[in-house]
N, C-alpha and C positions, 0 to 999 in steps of 0.2 A: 646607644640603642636601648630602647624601655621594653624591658619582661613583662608583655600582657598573660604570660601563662596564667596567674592566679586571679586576672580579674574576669575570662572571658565564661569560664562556667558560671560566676556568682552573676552575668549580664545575661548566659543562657537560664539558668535557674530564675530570675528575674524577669524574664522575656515567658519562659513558659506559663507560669499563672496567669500572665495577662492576656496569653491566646489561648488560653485552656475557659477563663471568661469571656470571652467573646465569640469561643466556639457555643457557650451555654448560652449565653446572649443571642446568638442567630436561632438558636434552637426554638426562641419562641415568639419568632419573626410570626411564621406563618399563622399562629395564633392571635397574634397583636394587631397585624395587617388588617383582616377585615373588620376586626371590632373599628379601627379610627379611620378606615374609609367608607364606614355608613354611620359611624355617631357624630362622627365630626358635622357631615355635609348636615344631620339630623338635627344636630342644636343651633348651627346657624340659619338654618331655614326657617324651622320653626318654633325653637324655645330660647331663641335672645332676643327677648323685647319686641317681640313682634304683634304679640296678644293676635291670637287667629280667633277664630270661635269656636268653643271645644269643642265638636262638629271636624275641623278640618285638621287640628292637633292630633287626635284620636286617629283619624283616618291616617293623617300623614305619619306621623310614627309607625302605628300598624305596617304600613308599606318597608319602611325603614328596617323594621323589624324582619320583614319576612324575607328583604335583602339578603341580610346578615344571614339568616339563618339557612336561606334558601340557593346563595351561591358558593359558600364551601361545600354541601350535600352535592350539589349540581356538577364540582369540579372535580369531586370526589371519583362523583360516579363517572363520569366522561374522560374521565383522562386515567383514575386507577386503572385495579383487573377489570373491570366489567366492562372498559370500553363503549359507555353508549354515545350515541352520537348527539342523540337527542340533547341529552344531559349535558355533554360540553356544551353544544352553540349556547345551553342559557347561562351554563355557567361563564362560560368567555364571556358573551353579551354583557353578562350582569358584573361584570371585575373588570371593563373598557369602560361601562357607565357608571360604575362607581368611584373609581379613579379618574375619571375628568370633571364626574361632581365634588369631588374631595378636593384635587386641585383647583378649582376657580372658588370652591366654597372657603377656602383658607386664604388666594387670594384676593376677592373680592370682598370677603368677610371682614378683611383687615383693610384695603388699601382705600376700596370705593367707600367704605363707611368711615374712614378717616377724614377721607376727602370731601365727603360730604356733610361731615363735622362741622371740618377747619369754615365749608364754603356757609354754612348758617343755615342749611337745608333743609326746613320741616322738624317736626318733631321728634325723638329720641325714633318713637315707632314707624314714621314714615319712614325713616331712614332704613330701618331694620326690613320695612317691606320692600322696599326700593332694591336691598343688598339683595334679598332673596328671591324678586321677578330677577334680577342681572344674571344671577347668578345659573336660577334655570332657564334662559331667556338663553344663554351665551352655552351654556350645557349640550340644549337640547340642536344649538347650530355648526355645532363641531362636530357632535355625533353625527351628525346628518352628513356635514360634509366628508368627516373622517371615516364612514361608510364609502361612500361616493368612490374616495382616493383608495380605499382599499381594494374595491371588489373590480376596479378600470384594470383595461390592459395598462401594464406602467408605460411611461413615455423613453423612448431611449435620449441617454444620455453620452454624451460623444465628446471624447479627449485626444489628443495628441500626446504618447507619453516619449520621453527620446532617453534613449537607453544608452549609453556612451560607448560599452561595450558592442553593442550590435553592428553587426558586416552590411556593407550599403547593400547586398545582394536583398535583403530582408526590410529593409525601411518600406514604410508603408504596411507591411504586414497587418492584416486584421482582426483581433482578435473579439469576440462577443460573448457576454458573461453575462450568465443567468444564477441565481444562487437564493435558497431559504424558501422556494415553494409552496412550502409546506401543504399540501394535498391532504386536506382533513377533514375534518364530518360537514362542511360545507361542500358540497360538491359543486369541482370548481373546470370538470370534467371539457366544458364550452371555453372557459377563463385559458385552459392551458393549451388547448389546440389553437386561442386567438394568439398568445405569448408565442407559440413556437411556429406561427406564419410570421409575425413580426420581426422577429430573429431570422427567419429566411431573407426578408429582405433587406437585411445588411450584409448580405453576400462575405461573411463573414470566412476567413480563411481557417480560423480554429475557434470551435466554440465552447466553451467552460462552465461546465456547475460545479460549483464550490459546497454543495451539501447541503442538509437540512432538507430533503426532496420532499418529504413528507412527515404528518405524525399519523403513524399505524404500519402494519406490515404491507410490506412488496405485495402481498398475496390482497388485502385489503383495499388497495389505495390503486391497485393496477391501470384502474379505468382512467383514472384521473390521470394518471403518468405517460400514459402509456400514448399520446400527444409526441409525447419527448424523439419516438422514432422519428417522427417527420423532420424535424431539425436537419440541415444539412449544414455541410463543412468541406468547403475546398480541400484540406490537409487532416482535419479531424475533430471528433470531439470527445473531451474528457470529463474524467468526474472523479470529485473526491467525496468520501463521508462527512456528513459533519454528525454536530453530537444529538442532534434528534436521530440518528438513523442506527444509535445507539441504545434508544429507549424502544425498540420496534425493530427488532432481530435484522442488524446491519447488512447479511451477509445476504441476506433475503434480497436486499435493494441491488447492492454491490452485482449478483445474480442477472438479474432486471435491468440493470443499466447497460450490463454487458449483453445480452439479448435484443434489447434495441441500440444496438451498435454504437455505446458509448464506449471508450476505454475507460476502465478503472486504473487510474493510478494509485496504486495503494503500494507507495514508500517506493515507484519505481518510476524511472522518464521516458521519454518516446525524443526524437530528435525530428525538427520542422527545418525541414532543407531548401533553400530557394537562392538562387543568383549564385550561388558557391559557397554560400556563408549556412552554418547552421544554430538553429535557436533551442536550446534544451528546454523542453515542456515534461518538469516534473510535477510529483503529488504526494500528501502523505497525507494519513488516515488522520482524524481527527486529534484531540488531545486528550480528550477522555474516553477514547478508544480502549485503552491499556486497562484503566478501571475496570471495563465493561466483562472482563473474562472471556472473551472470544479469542479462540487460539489465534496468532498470529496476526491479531492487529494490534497497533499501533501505531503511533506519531514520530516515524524513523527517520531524518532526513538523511543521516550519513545513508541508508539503507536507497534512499531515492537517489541519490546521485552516481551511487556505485556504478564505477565505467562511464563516466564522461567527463570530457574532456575540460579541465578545470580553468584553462581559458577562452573558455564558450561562455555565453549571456544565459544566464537561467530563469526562467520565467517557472515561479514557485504557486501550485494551490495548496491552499491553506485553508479552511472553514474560518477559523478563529483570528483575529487581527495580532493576537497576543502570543502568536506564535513568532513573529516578527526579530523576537530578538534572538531568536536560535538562526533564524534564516540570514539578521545582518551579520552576525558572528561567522555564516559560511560565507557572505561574500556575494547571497543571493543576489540576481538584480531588480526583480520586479516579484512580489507578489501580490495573489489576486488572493482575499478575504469577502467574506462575507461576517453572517452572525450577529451582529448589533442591531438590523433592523431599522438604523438611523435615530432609534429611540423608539420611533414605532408610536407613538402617543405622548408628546410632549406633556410635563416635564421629566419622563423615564429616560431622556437623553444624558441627563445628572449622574444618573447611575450606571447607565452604561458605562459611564467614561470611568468609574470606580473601578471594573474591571479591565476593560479594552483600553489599548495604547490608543486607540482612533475611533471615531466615531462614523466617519463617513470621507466618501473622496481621497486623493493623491495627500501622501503624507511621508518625509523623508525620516530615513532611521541610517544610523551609521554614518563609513564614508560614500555608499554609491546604492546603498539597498534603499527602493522604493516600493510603497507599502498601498497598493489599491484597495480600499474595503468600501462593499456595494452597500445601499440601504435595501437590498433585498428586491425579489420579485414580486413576492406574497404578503401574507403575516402571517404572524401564530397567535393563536387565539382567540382574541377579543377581536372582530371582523372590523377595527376602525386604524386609520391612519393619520396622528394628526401633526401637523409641522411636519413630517417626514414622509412623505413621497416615495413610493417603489419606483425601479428603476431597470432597465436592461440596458446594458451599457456597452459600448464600441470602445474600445480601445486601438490607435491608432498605430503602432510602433514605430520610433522615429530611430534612423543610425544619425550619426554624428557628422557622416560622411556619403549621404546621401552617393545612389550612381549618377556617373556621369552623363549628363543628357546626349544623345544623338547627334 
């Protein structure tokens, strides 16, 4: 047997400078962010070899410039204390446009002007104007369309999941899950009363928000929400926090859900009885609930499952996909996540996965825990949607052992 006693602190002392750097290193993310998603797009458009006529260089920089300058103030002010509304849509607006012209301006900068290198294509300068119509050419058709897919009722999306645990009394069971709303200075007030007819028509048995309802308070955002009563549920509907309802006095929502007759599951279950067999529909508060200093929240799951019955099928809400491995560790069987967004504006899908175990869709963890994470109903922010599609999703529940037919 080998004595690590003496090497494991010199590995922790070793380990901490290097996260104690890269907590300094994050620190000047948000600084660095928009300086190279408006100089970047700024030098490939119009100062590598393109010679515009100073006339259009002048102008276009000036614009470049007043980006920069003009959608940190904007995000500043709409999203700190001041909460204006105003100020967010331009700041979103302007940090969805600047990041898809920063991504195609790095991709096309490199790939289309290689390619049209290699291919013997015009001059060093056509080339450079060719890279820069492509580039805003292919910009201005994503925003367009990544508007279009944001602002739509989402399309529902419809699974069969089979749970091995589950009593044939319950096969078939319907579950519909809406989750990430987000109810914010776009008023979406028409958006969400169309969402919560469309969820009536999946005659759904139990129906699920998974959090994220809004950015702003219950008291703020009510008109927009307030759609949510009409939702109907054979057995019920539930709701958990996620972590925007954390930035926006939680308990305010929590309040408001239960008012238009949702259950809040906050770390506690309700039991879905049918044919003899019964399904545990638990919930627990977010993950950075506990952060938030609100008495008594948190992300409790021994707390959610207290008194029931430990060979019953548990159907887990969760906000975050990354809660996953506290829930295979219980033995959970299905959890329902939201939070990713599906990326929400490709290529932000890269980084989702940096933190979440999943990005989108049915995903196995453990030996029998299965992991549903939506790409959301809404967005946050920047009002575009692109590769990634909203979604309100049917979930089917299958036993193993269907009943027996008549």
């Amino acid at each position: 047997m080998t004595d690590t006693s003496n090497t494991r602190p010199a590995e922790g002392e070793a380990r901490a400078p290097r996260q104690s750097r890269l907590r300094r290193l994050m620190r000047f993310i948000p600084m660095i962010a928009p300086v190279l998603l408006w100089a970047v797009p700024c030098w490939v458009l119009l100062h590598s070899g393109q010679h515009w006529p100073l006339p259009v260089t002048l102008v276009g920089t000036a614009l470049f410039a007043l980006g920069l300058i003009g959608m940190p103030l904007a995000m500043v002010r709409g999203h700190g204390r001041r909460q204006q509304d105003r100020a967010a849509i331009v700041g979103d607006t302007l940090l969805g446009t600047s990041w898809t012209l920063f991504t195609w301006s790095v991709l096309l900068g490199v790939l289309l002007r290689l390619a049209l290198t290699v291919a013997g294509v015009g001059e060093s300068q056509d080339r450079a104007r060719i890279v820069t119509w492509a580039v805003l050419g292919t910009t201005a058709v994503l925003l367009g369309w990544g508007y279009a897919e944001a602002r739509r009722v989402p399309r529902v999306r419809r699974l069969d999941v089979q749970l091995p645990r589950l009593g044939p009394g319950l096969d078939g069971i319907r579950v519909a899950l809406i989750t990430d709303t987000h109810y914010g200075p776009l008023d979406r007030t028409r958006w969400s009363a169309r969402v919560c007819e469309t969820v009536n028509t999946l005659e759904a048995d139990l129906v699920c928000h998974t959090g994220d309802i809004a950015d702003g308070t219950a008291e703020r955002r009510r008109a927009q929400a307030a759609p949510l009563g009409t939702v109907r549920a054979t057995r019920a509907r539930v709701y958990v926090t996620g972590n925007h309802e954390y930035h926006s006095e939680a308990q305010g929502w929590v309040d408001l859900m239960d008012e238009l007759g949702w259950e809040p599951l906050r770390n506690r279950h309700l039991l879905l009885e049918r044919g003899g067999d019964t399904l545990v529909v638990a919930g627990v508060d977010d993950v950075t609930a506990e952060s938030s200093g609100l008495p008594g929240h948190r992300a409790h799951l021994a707390g959610a499952l207290t008194g029931a019955d430990p060979d019953l099928p548990v159907l887990l809400l969760a906000h975050q996909p990354k809660f996953i491995d506290r829930a295979a560790a219980a033995g959970i069987d299905l959890q329902l996540s939201g939070h990713t967004h599906g990326g929400q504006i490709w290529p932000f899908h890269h980084l989702v996965r940096i933190d979440q175990p999943a990005l989108a869709g049915l995903s196995h963890h453990g030996p029998r825990t299965l992991l549903y994470t939506s790409r959301g109903t809404g967005f946050w922010g920047p009002p575009f949607r692109v590769f990634a599609p909203s979604e309100i999703t049917l979930l089917v529940l299958r036993s193993p052992h269907p009943p027996a037919s008549i």
